[in-house]
C-alpha positions in Angstrom: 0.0 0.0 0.0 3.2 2.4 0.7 3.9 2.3 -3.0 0.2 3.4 -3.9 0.3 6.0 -1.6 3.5 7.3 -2.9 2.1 7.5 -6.3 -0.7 8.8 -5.5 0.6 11.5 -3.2 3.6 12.1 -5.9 0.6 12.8 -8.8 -1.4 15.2 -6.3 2.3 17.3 -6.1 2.3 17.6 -9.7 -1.6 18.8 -10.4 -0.9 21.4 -7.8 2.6 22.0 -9.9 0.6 22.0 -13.2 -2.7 23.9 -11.8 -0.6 26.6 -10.6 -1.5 25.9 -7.2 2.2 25.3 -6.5 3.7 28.1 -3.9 7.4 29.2 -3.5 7.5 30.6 -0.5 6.4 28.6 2.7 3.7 29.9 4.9 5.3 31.4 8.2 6.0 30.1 11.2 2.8 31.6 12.6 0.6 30.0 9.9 1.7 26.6 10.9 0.6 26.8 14.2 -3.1 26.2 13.3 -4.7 23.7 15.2 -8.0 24.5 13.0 -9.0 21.1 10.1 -6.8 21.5 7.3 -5.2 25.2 9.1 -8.6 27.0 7.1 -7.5 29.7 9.1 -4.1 30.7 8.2 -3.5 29.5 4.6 -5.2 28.5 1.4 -6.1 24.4 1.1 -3.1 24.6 -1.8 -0.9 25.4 0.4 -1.7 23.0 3.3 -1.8 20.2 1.2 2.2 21.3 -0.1 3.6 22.5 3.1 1.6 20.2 5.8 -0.3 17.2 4.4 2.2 16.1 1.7 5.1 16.0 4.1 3.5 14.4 6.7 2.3 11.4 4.4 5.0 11.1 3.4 7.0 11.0 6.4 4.8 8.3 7.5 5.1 6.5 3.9 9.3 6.6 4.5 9.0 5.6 8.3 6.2 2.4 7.5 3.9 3.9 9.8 0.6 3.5 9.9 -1.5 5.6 7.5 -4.7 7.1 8.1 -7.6 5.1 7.7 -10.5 7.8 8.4 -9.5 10.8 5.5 -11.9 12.8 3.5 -10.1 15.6 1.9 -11.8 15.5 -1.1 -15.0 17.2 -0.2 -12.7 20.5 1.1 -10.6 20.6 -1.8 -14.1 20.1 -4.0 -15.1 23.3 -2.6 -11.6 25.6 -2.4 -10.7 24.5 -6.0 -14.2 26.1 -7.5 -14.4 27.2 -10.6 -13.4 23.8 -11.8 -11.7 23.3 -14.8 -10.0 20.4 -16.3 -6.4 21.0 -14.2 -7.9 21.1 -10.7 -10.6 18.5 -11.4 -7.8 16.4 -12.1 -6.3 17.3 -8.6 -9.4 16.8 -7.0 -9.8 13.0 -8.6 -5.6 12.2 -6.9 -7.4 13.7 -3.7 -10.5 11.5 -3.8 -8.3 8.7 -5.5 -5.9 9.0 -2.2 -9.2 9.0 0.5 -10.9 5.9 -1.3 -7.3 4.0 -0.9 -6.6 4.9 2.6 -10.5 4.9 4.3 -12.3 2.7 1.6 -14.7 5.6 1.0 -14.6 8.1 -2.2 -16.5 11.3 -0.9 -16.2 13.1 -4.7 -19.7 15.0 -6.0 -18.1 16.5 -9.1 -17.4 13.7 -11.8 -14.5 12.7 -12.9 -12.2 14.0 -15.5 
């Protein structure tokens, strides 16, 4: 399952590369102190999913640690990533791709790409 993950994880990094979701320059110290769901009040869902979910998984990916097996961050990246268009819809199918993997569960409204 590592190796799925990683993939999976590795093709959300590049639709936030090729949406132009990609930031370079971190959020501040300050901003990573949020203790609210996916830090909604200190930075944009692009930049949590670069700067906080991606290294995280993938810290637990290189350790073998377990993985999350509740995760629905489809729905929340549905919603920040409005208007769709084909770039970010592709994004949000890795996103829902990753969820349905890890929880068993694909939480996606908008249809696929």
């Amino acid at each position: 399952m590592y190796m799925q993950v990683t993939v999976l994880l590795n093709q959300i990094e590049s639709e936030l590369k090729a949406s132009e979701l990609w930031a370079c320059v971190a959020p501040d110290e300050q901003a990573m102190q949020s203790t609210a769901p996916f830090f909604c009040d200190t930075m944009p869902l692009e930049n949590w999913l670069q700067f906080v979910f991606l290294p995280r998984m993938r810290a637990l990916v290189a350790g073998r640690l377990p993985l999350p097996r509740q995760i629905a961050v489809c729905p929340i990246a549905e919603e920040a990533f409005k208007p769709l268009n084909r770039q970010k819809l592709l994004l949000i199918n890795s996103i829902a791709d990753l969820d349905e993997l890890l929880s068993g569960k694909r939480e996606q409204t908008t249809s696929r790409a």
